[in-house]
C-alpha positions in Angstrom: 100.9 87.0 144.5 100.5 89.7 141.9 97.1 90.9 140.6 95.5 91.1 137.6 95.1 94.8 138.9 99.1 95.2 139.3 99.7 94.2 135.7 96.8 96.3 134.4 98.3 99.6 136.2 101.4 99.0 135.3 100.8 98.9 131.4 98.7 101.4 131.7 101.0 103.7 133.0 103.5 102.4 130.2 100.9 103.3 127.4 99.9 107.1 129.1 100.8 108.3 125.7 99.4 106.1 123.7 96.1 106.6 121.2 95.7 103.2 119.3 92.4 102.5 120.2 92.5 98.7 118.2 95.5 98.4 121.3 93.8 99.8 124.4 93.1 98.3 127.8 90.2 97.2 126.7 92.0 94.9 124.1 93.8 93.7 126.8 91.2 92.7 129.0 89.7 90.8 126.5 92.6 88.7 125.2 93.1 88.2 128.8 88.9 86.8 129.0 89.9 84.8 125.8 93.0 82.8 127.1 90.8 82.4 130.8 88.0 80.8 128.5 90.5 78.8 126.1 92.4 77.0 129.2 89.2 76.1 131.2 88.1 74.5 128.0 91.2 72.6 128.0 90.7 71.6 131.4 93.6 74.2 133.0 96.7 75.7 131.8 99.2 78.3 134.1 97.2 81.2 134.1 100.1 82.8 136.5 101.8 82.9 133.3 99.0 83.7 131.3 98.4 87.1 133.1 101.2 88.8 132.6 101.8 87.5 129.1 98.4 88.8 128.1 98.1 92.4 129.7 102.1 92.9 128.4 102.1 91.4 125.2 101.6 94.6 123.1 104.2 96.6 125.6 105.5 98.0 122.5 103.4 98.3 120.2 104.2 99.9 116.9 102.0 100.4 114.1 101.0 97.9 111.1 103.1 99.9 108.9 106.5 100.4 110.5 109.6 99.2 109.2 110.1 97.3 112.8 107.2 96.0 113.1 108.3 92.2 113.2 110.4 92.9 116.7 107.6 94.3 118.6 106.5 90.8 120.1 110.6 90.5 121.2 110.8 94.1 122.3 107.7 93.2 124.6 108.8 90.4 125.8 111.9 91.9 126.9 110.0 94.9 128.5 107.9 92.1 130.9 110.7 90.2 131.7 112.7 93.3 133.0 110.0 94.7 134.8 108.6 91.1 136.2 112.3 90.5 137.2 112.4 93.7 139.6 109.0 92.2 141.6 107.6 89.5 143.6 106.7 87.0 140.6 108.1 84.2 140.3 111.3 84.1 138.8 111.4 81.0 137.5 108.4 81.6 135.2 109.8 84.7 133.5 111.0 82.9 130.8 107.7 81.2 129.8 106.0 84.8 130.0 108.6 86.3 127.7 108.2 83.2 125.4 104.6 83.5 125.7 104.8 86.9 124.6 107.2 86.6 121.8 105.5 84.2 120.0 101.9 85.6 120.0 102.5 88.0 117.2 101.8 87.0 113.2 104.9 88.9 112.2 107.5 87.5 114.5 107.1 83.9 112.8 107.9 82.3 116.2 106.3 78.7 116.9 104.4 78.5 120.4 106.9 75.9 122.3 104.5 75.6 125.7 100.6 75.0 126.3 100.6 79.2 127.8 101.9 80.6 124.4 99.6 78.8 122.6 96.7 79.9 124.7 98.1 83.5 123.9 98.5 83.3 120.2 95.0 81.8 120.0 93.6 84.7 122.5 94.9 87.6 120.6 94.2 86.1 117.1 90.5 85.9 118.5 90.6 89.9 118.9 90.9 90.2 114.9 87.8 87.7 114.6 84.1 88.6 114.8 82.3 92.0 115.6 85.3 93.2 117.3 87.4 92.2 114.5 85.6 94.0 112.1 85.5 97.1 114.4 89.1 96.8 114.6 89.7 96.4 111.3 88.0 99.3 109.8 89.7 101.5 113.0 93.0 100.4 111.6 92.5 101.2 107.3 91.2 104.4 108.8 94.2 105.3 110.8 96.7 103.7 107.9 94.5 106.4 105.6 92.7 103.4 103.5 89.4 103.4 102.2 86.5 101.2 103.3 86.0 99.3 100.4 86.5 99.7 96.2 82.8 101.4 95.6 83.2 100.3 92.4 84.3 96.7 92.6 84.2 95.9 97.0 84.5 91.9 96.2 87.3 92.2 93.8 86.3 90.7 91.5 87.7 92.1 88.5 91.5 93.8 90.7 93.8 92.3 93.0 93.0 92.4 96.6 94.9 95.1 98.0 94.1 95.5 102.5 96.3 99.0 102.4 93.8 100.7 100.1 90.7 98.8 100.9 89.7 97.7 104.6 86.9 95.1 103.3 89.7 93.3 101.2 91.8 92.2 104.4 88.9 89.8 105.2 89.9 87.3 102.2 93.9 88.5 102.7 94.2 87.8 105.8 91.3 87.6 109.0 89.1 84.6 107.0 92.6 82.4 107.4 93.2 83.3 110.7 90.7 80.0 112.1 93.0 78.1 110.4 96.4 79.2 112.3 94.6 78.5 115.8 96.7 76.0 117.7 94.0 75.0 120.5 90.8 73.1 119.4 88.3 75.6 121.4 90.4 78.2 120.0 89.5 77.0 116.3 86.4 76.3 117.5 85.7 80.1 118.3 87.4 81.2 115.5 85.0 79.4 112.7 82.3 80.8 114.5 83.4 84.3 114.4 84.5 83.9 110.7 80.8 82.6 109.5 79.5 85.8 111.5 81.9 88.0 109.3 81.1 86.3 105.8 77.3 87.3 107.5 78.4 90.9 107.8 80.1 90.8 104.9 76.6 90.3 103.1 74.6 92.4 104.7 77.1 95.4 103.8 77.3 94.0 100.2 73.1 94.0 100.0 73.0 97.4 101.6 75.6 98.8 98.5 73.0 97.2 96.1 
C-alpha cells in the first residue's frame, strides 16, 4: 500500500521549481489534516482515495491570474491518474481520485459526485479560511502586485470592492462566502468558525488604522 510519504515525494519532486509559497507542501499537508479531520467527523470516508487526491490536487498549479486558470483542477487530475496508473494503487480507484481532484477547485464549476470529493473541496476551501487564510491571502495580492487595503477608504464604503487592487476587499468578495459553499456539515462547521475569527481580525486591523 502506498504512503503518505510516496505521494509527498513524488509532488515534491514535481514542484522542484516551484516558489508559490500559498501552494507549498505545507498547504498540502494541511488539506490532507483537514479531509483526515472532516471524514472521522463523519464517521469514515476512503481515505485511500483521499491521499492521493489531496497531496496531488494542485499538480498543476497556475496562478490566480492566468488565462487557464479554470483547467488546472483537470490538468491535475489527469497528472495523478497517469502517474497512479504506472504504480501499485489500486486501479480501480483512479477514477474517484481524479474526480476528487477535479472537482475541488472554485474555478472548474464541477459538482462533487462521491462522499471523497466532497471531503476535498471542503478541505482545501478550509486553507482560504482563518489565520492561514488571511496569511494566504495577503501572500497572494502581494505576488499579483495589489495593495493591502484602500488607506483611504479599507471598508469600501464609499468604491466598489475591487480583490485585484486591494487584498482586504477579497474578504467580503469572496473568503466570508466561502462557509456557505461547504458541502459536509463539520466542514461548515469549521468554516463559520474561521470566518467569525477573520471579521475578528478584520477589526482589530480597522482599530489599529484609527
Amino acid at each position: 500500500m502506498m504512503t503518505q510519504a510516496d505521494f509527498r515525494a513524488k509532488i515534491a519532486a514535481h514542484w522542484a521549481d516551484e516558489t508559490d509559497g500559498a501552494h507549498d507542501l505545507g498547504h498540502l499537508d494541511r488539506v490532507w489534516a483537514n479531509a483526515q479531520g472532516i471524514a472521522l467527523a463523519l464517521g469514515g470516508a476512503d481515505l485511500e482515495i483521499l491521499l492521493p487526491a489531496a497531496y496531488f490536487h494542485d499538480a498543476v498549479n497556475l496562478p490566480k491570474n492566468h488565462p487557464d486558470r479554470a483547467q488546472a483542477s483537470l490538468a491535475s487530475a489527469n497528472w495523478a491518474a497517469e502517474y497512479l496508473a504506472g504504480t501499485t494503487f489500486p486501479t480501480a480507484k483512479i477514477p474517484a481520485v481524479a474526480h476528487a481532484i477535479a472537482a475541488h477547485s472554485f474555478s472548474a464549476n464541477i459538482t462533487p459526485k462521491t462522499l471523497e470529493a466532497e471531503i476535498l473541496q471542503d478541505a482545501d476551501r478550509l486553507e482560504a479560511l482563518g489565520a492561514i487564510g488571511i496569511a494566504r491571502m495577503f501572500h497572494v495580492g502581494g505576488a499579483m502586485g495589489g495593495l493591502l487595503f484602500d488607506a483611504d477608504d479599507p471598508m469600501a464604503l464609499n468604491r466598489p470592492l475591487d480583490d485585484k487592487r486591494f487584498s482586504l476587499d477579497h474578504l467580503e468578495v469572496k473568503l466570508f462566502p466561502i462557509a456557505q459553499t461547504m458541502r459536509t456539515a463539520p466542514g461548515r462547521d469549521m468554516a463559520l468558525a474561521r470566518v467569525e475569527w477573520m471579521r475578528t481580525f478584520r477589526s482589530c486591523l480597522l482599530q489599529e488604522l484609527g
